[in-house]
C-alpha positions as CSV (number, residue, x, y, z in Angstrom):
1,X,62.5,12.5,-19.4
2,X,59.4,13.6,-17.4
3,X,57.3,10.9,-19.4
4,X,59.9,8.4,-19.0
5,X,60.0,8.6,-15.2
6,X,56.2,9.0,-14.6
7,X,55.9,5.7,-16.9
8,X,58.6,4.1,-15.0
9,X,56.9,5.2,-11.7
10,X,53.3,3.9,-12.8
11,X,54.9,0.6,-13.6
12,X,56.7,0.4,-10.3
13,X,53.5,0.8,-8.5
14,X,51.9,-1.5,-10.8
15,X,54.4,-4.5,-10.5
16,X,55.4,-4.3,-6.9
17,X,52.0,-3.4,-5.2
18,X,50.6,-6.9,-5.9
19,X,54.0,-8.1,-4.4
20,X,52.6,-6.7,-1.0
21,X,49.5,-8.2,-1.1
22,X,49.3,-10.1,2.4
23,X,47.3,-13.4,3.3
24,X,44.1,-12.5,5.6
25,X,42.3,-14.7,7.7
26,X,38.5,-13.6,7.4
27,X,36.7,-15.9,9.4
28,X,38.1,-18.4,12.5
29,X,36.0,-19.9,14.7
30,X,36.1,-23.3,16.7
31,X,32.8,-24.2,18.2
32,X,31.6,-26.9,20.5
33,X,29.1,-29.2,18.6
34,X,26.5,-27.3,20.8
35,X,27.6,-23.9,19.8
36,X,27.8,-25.1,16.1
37,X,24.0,-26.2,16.7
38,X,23.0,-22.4,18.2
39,X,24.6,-20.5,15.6
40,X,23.4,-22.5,12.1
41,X,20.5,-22.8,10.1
42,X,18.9,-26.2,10.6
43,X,18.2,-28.1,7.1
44,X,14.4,-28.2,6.5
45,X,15.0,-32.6,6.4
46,X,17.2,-32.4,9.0
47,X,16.6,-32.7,13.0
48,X,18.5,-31.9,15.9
49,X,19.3,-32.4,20.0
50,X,21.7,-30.7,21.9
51,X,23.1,-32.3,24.7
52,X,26.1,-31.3,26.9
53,X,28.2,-29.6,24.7
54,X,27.0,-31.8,21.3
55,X,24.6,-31.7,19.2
56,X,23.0,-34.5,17.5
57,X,21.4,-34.6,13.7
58,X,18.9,-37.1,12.1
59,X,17.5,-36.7,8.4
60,X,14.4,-37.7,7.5
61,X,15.5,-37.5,3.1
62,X,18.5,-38.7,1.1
63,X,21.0,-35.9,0.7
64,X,19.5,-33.8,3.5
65,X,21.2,-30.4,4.4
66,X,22.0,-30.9,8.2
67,X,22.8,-27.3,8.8
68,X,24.2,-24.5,7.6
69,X,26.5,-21.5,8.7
70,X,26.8,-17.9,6.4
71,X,29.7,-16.3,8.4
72,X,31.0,-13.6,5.2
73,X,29.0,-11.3,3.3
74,X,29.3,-10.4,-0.3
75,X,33.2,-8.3,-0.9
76,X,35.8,-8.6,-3.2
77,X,38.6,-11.0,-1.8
78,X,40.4,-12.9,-4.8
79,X,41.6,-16.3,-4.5
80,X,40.8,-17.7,-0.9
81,X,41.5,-21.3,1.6
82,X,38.4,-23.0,2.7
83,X,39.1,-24.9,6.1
84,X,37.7,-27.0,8.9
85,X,38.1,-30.1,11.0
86,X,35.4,-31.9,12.8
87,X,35.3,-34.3,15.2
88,X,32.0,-36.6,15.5
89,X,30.3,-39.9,16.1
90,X,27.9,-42.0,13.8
91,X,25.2,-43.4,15.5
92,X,24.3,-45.6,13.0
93,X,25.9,-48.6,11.1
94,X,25.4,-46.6,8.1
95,X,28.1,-43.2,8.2
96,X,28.5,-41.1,4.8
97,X,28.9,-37.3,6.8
98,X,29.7,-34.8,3.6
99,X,30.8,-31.2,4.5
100,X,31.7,-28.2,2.6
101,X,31.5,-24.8,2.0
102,X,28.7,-22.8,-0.2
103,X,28.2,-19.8,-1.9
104,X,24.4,-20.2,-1.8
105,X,24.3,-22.1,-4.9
106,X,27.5,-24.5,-5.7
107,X,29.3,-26.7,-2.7
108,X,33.5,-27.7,-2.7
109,X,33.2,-30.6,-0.5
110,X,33.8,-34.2,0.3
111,X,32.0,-37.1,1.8
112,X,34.0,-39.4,4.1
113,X,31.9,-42.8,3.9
114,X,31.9,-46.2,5.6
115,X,31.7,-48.5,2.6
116,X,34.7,-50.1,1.1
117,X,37.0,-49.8,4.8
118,X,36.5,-46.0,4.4
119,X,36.0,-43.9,1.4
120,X,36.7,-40.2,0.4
121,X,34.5,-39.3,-2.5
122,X,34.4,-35.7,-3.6
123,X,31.0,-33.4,-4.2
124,X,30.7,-32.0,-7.7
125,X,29.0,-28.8,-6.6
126,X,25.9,-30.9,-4.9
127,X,25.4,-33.1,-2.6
128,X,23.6,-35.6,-3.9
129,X,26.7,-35.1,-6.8
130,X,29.5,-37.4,-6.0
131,X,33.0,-39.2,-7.4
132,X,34.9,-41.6,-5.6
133,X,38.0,-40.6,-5.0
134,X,40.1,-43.3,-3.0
135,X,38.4,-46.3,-1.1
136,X,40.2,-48.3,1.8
137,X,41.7,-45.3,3.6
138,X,40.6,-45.8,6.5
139,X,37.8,-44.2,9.0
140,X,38.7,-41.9,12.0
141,X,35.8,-39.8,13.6
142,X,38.3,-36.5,13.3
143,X,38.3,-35.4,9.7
144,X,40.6,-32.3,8.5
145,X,40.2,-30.5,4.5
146,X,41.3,-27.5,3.0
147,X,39.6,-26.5,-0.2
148,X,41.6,-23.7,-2.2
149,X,39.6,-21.4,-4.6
150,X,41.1,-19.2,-7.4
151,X,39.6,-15.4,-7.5
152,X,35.8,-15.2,-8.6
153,X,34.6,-18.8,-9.3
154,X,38.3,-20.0,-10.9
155,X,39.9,-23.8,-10.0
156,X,39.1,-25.4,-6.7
157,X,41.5,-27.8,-4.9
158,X,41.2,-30.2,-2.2
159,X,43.7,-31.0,0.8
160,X,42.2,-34.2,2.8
161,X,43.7,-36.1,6.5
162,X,41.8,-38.9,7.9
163,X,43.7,-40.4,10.4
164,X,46.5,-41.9,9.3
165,X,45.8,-41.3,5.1
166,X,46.4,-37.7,3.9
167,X,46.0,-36.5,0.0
168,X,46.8,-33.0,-0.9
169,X,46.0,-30.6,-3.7
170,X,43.2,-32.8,-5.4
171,X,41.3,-30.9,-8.5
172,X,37.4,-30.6,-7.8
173,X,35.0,-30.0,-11.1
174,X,33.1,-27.2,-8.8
175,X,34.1,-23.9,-7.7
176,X,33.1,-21.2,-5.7
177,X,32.4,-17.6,-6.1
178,X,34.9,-16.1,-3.7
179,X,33.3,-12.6,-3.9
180,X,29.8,-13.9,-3.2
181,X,27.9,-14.7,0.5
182,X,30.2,-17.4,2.1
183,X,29.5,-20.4,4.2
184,X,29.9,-24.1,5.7
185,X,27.5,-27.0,5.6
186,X,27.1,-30.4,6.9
187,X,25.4,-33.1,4.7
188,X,23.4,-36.7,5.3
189,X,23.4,-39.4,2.7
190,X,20.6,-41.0,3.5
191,X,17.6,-40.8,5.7
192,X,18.5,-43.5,8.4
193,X,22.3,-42.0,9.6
194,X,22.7,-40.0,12.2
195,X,25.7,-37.7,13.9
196,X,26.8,-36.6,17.0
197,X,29.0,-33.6,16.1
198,X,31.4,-32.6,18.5
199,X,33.1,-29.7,17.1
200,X,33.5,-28.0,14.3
201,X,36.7,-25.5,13.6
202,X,36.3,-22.9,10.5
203,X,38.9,-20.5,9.0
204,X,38.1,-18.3,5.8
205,X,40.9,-16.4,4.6
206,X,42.4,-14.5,1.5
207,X,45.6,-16.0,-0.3
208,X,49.0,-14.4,-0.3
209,X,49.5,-12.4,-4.1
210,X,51.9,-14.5,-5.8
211,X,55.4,-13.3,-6.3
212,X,56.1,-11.1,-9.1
213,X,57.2,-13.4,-12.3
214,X,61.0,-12.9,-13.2
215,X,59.9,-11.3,-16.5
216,X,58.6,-8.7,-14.8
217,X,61.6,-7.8,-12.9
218,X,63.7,-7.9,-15.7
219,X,60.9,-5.2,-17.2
220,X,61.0,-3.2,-14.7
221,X,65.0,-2.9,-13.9
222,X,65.5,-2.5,-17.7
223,X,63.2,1.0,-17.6
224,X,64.8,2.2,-14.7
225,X,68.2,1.8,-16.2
226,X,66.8,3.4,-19.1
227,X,65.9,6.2,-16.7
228,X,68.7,6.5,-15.3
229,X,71.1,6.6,-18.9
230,X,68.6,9.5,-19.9
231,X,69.5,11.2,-17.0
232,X,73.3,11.2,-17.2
233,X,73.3,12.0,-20.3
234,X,70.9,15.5,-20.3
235,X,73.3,16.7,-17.2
């Protein structure tokens, strides 16, 4: 009986602890494109000028890093949301911004480009790495995305509004490490485009566990009324 109920108690814990498991934001920030400017890393093909409360960036190579922010450092955080909206201006007749967020090595991010009345293409863990995804959507200088990242490097997802078009859940070929260095990036296409940026809003946060599966409900009621038979009939 007393191995019955300590296995029934270990398999309580076990089943209903990941239950409890609550979303986390990690990171949220909303910066002025000035304040965006002073707290990145400016790409080494990439210039800058701040002025009022924006901040301007040339490139001077195809595929330039514009600049980068590392907000988290290395933890264990399972399966997470990437998110941010920006709001900017091209200067220039040619506009292909890409954004996304890093892990130091591989990139979940999309390009929102000029050609074709708008574009969305997606990056495939570079930036010079692209797929079309949908043409003729439309181009707004506010663009929204969420990416969604399963635990340690797993299936990446992307969640895209521009204006008035909206896509949601779209499967990327690149992933992240979610227990690695985290942080966002703005990319060029090439050399001659420019960008006023704005502002830039950020959130990193942990997913809620999901829900325990009904098997193991059924599991766990069956022991317990097992338990409980056991009981009744040694008294």
């Amino acid at each position: 009986m007393t191995r019955l109920t300590s296995t029934v108690s270990a398999l309580t814990v076990a089943l209903v602890m990941p239950m409890c498991a609550q979303a986390a934001t990690l990171y949220s920030q909303t910066f002025t494109g000035a304040e965006f400017a002073a707290a990145a890393t400016l790409g080494g093909s990439a210039t800058q000028s701040v002025s009022g409360n924006s901040v301007t960036y040339g490139m001077t190579s195809h595929y330039a890093t514009l600049a980068e922010l590392y907000t988290l450092s290395p933890g264990s955080r399972g399966d997470m949301t990437f998110s941010v909206t920006i709001n900017y201006d091209a200067l220039t007749n040619d506009s292909d911004l890409a954004f996304g967020f890093t892990d130091g090595s591989g990139i979940v991010g999309a390009m929102q480009a000029d050609n074709a009345s708008g574009s969305l293409y997606l990056l495939n863990g570079a930036a010079n790495d692209l797929t079309l995804h949908q043409s003729h959507i439309g181009f707004t200088n506010q663009i929204s995305a969420t990416f969604t990242v399963a635990d340690g490097g797993g299936p990446a997802t992307l969640s895209y509004t521009n204006g008035s078009y909206s896509v949601s859940n779209v499967p990327l070929t690149s992933t992240l490490n979610t227990d690695g260095v985290l942080g966002f990036a703005l990319y060029g296409n090439n050399k001659n485009e420019s960008y006023r940026i704005n502002s830039v809003s950020l959130e990193f946060a942990t997913m809620a566990a999901v829900p325990l599966p009904a098997g193991g409900l059924l599991l766990l009621t069956g022991l317990l009324g097992t338990a409980a038979v056991r009981r009744r009939r040694k008294s």
